[in-house]
N, C-alpha and C positions, 0 to 999 in steps of 0.2 A: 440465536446461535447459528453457525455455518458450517454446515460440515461435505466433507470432497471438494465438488468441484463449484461447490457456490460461491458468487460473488452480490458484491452490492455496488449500486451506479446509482450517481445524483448527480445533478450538476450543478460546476460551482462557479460563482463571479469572479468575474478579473480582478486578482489581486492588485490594490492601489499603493498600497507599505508592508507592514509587516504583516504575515499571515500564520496564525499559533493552530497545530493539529497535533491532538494526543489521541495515542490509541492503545489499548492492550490486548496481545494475541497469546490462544495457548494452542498448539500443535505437539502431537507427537513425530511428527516429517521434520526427517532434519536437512528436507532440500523444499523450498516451496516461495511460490511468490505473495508476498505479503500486502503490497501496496503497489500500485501503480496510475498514476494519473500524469495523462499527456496528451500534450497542447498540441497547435501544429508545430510548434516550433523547438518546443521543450518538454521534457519529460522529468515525474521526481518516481523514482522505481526502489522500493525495500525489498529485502528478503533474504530467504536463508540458502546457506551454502554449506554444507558439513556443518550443520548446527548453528552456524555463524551469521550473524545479522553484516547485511551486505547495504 
């Protein structure tokens, strides 16, 4: 479990085709950043916004 301002870091290889990532979060913050992983070039960024998955 994570809770505040923890996060978790791994690194990952270059995607060559398709890339499948499943995850389940439970917060009570209905503003917070869920995911984010970025490249130099690109970024893929989740999270919530008024409750709202962005």
């Amino acid at each position: 479990s994570l809770y505040g301002a923890s996060y978790i870091h791994f690194p990952v290889q270059e995607a060559k085709g398709v890339t499948d990532i499943s995850f389940r979060f439970r917060t009570h913050l209905s503003d917070a950043m869920l995911l984010l992983a970025a490249g130099k070039t690109d970024y893929c960024m989740i999270k919530l916004e008024a409750g709202r998955l962005k």
